[in-house]
SEDOZA-986775 format. One line per field, with one value per residue (C-alpha): x, y, z. Coordinates in Angstrom, 2 decimals. Example, Ala and Ser with C-alpha at 12.3 -4.5 7.8 and 13.67 -1.06 7.14 Angstrom:
BEGIN
east: 12.30, 13.67 .
north: -4.50, -1.06 .
up: 7.80, 7.14 .
***
This chain:
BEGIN
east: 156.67, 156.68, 153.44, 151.99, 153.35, 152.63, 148.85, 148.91, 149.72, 147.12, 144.60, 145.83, 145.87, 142.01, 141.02, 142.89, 141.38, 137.74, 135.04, 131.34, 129.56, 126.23, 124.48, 122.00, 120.69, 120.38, 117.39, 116.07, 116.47, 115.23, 113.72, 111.77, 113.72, 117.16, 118.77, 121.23, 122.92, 119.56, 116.90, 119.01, 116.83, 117.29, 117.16, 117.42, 115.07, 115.95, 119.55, 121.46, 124.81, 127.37, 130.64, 133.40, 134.14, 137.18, 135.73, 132.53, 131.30, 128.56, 127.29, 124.74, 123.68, 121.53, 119.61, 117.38, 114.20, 112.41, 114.31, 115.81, 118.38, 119.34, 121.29, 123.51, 125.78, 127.98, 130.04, 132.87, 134.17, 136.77, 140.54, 141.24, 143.35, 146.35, 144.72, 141.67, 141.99, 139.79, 138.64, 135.87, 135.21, 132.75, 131.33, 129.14, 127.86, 125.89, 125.25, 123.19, 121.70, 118.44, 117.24, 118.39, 121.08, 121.04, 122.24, 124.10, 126.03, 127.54, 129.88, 131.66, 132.79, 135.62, 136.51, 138.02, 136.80, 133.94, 130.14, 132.15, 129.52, 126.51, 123.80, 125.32, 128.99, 126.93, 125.83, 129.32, 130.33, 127.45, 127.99, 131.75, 131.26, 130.63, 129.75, 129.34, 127.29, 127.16, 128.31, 124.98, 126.55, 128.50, 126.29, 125.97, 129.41, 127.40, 124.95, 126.47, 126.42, 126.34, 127.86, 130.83, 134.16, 137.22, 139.11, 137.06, 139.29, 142.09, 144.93, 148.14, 149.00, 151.44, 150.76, 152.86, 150.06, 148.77, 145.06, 145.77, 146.53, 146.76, 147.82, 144.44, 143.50, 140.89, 139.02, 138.83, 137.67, 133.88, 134.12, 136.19, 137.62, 139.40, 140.27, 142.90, 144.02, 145.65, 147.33, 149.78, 153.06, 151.74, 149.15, 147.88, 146.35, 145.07, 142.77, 142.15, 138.90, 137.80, 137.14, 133.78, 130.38, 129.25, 126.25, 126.30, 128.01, 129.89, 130.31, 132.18, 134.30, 135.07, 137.18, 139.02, 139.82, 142.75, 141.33, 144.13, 146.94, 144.40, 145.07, 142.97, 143.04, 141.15, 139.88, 137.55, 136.53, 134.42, 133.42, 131.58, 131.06, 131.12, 133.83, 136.54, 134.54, 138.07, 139.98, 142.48, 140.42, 137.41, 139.03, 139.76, 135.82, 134.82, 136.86, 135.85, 132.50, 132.14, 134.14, 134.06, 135.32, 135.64, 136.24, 138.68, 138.97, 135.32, 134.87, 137.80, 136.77, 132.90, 134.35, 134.56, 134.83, 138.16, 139.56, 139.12, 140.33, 143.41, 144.04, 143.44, 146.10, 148.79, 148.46, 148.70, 151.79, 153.55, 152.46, 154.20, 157.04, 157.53, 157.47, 159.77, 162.23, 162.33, 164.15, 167.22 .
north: 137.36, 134.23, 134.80, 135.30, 132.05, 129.76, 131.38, 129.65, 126.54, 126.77, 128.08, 125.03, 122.42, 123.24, 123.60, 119.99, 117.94, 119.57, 118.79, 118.57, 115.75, 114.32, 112.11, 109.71, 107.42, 103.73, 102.02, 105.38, 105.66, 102.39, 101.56, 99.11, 99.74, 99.27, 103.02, 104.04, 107.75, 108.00, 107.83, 108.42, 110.90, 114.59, 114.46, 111.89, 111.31, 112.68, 114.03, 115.91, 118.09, 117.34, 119.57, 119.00, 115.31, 113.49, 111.18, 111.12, 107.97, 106.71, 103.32, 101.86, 98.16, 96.75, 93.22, 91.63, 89.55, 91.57, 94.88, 97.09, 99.45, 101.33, 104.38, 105.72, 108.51, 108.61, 111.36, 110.04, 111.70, 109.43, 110.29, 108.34, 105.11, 104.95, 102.46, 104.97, 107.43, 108.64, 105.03, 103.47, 99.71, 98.16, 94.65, 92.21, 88.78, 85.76, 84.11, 81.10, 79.60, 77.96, 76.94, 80.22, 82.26, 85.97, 88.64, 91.45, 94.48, 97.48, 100.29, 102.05, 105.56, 107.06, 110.70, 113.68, 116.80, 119.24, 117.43, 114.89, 112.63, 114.40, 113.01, 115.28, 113.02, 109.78, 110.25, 110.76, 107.95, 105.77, 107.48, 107.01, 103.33, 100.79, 96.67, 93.55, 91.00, 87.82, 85.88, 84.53, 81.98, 80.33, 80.36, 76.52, 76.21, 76.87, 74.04, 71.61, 68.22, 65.84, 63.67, 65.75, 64.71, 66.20, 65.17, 67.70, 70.60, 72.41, 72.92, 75.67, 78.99, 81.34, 83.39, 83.15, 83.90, 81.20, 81.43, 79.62, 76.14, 74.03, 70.89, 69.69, 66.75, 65.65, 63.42, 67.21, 69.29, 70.57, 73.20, 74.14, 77.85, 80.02, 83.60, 85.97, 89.03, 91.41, 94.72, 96.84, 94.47, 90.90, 88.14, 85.89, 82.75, 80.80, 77.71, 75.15, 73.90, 74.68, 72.46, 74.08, 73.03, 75.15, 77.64, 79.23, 79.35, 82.41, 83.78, 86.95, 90.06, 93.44, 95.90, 98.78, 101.79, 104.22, 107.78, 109.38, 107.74, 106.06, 102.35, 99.23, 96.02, 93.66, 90.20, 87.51, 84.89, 81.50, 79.07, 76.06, 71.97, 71.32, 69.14, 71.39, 74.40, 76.34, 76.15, 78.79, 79.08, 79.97, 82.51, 83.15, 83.18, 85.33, 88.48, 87.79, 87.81, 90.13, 93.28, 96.35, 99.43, 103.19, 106.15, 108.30, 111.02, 111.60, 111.41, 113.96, 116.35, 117.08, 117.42, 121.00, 120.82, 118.96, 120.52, 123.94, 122.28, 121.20, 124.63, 126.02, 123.18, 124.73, 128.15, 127.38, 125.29, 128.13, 130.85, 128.81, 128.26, 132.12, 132.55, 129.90, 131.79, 134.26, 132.70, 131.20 .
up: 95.87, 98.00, 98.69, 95.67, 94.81, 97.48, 96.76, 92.75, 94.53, 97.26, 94.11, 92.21, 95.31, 95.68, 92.32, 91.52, 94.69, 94.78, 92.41, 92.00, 90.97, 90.37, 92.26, 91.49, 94.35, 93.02, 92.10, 91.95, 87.70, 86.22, 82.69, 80.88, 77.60, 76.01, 76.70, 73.89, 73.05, 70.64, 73.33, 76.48, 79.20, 79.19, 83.12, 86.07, 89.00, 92.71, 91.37, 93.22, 92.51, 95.58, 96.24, 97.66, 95.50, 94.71, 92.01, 89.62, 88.30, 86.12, 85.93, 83.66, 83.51, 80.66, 80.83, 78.37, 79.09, 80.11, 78.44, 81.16, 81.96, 85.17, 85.93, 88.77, 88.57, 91.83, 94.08, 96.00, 98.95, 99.42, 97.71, 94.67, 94.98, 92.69, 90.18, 90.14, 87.54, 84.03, 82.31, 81.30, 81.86, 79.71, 80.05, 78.50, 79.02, 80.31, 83.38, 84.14, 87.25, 86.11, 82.87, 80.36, 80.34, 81.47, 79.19, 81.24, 79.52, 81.91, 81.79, 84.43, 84.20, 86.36, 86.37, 88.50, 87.10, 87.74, 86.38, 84.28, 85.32, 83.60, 81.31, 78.62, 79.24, 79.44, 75.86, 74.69, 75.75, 74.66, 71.36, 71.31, 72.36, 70.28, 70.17, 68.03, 70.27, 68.91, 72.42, 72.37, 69.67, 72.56, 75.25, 74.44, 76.46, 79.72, 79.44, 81.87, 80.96, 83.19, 84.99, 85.08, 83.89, 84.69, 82.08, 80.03, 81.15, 79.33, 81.45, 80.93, 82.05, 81.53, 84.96, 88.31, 90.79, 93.38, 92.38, 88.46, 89.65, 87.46, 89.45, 90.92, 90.31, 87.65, 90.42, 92.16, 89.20, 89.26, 86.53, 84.13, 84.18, 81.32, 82.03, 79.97, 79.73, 76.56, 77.35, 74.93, 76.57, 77.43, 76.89, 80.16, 80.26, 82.77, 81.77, 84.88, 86.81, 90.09, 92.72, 94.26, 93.12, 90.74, 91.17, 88.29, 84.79, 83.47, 79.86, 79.40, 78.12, 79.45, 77.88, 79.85, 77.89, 79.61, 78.76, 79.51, 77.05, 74.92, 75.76, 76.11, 77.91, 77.26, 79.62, 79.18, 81.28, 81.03, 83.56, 82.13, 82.53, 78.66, 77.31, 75.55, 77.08, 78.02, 75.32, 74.00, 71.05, 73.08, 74.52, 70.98, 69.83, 73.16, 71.76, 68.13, 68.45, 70.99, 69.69, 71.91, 70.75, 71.79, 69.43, 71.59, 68.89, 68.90, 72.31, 73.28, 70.00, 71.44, 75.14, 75.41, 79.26, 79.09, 76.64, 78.08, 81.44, 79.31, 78.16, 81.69, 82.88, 80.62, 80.78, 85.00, 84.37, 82.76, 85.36, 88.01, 85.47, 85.25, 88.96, 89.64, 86.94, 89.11, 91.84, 89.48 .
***
């Protein structure tokens, strides 16, 4: 009888820590168009199914100006960290180095079971996933003005960590910085200015969904020489007009995969219960 048990576990140990997953070289699956769950390919380029995975990703990055979009689905050999686990990070924005702002929108997909990175689950998602962009009404914030004054910053925080200082001097300051963050038990703020020249300006908000208990956090971050540029209530505006959004209930109702796996999962757990029974 002891064997037969220590076999489940052994059956289960495997089944738990080895998957298969696609994988999609990058640079390899490029586009000159806007992909969305309407138009997305049927197949990818050079693909490849790889065994013996601990994690599947997808990533897709969009950019505008020219119109393009690039895919990479990933298999990782290496075990899972204890922050990795099934999410879905999505994030859109602007940068600027020279003259106009670059528009930049990417999702990241993490997952540990078998093909959960297939074109078939990118759709989903991109179906289940949905955005309101209109942060292109505050890319005015990132057109320095100059010369510089320091004075122009916001400063408070409600964070402990080392890296929100807001001490420095205004003589010191060189940009002015606002980043926050929303999850289901606290808000953090951190509005100050940086003391490093600044190569670029930054406009932006990513949202990361929990698919496992259906949570969100949310963070946004600006980094601008515009008087008044780091506000509260910009952080405010960034969210609002920038609303990302992910239907868990359709996502989890077309998944057939999972929720077989989840069936799968407790039938197992109550085969090992029995057996365990036996031994009281």
């Amino acid at each position: 009888m002891l064997f037969y048990l220590f076999l489940t576990f052994q059956v289960l140990y495997t089944v738990s820590s080895e998957i298969s997953c696609y994988y999609c070289p990058y640079d390899e699956n490029g586009f000159n168009y806007i992909i969305t769950d309407d138009n997305i390919p049927t197949e990818l380029r050079n693909c490849s199914l790889k065994a013996n995975s601990k994690q599947c990703m997808i990533q897709i990055f969009w950019q505008r100006n020219p119109d393009t979009t690039k895919i990479t689905l990933i298999a990782d050999d290496n075990e899972p960290s204890i922050l990795q686990g099934h999410k879905l990070q999505v994030n859109i924005g602007y940068d600027k180095t020279g003259l106009m702002p670059i528009w930049e929108k990417g999702i990241i997909y993490e997952c540990h079971t078998d093909q959960c990175n297939s074109i078939s689950q990118l759709k989903r998602l991109l179906s289940s996933l949905m955005i309101t962009d209109n942060l292109y009404q505050l890319t005015y914030l990132l057109n320095p003005v100059l010369p510089f004054q320091g004075e122009w910053c916001y400063r408070g925080s409600n964070v402990t960590f080392e890296e929100c200082d807001t001490t420095i001097p205004t003589s010191s300051c060189k940009q002015c910085i606002l980043s926050g963050m929303i999850n289901q038990t606290r808000t953090e703020l951190c509005a100050t200015c940086s003391t490093n020249d600044p190569d670029k300006g930054v406009l932006s908000h990513q949202m990361l969904f929990n698919m496992i208990d259906r949570t969100k956090t949310t963070f946004w971050l600006i980094m601008c020489g515009h008087e008044d540029c780091n506000t509260p209530a910009v952080g405010d505006s960034i969210r609002q007009k920038s609303d990302i959004s992910f239907d868990f209930d359709k996502f989890f109702h077309t998944d057939n995969k999972s929720t077989s796996i989840l069936s799968m999962n407790k039938m197992t757990l109550l085969f090992v219960g029995f057996f365990l029974k036996l031994f009281h």
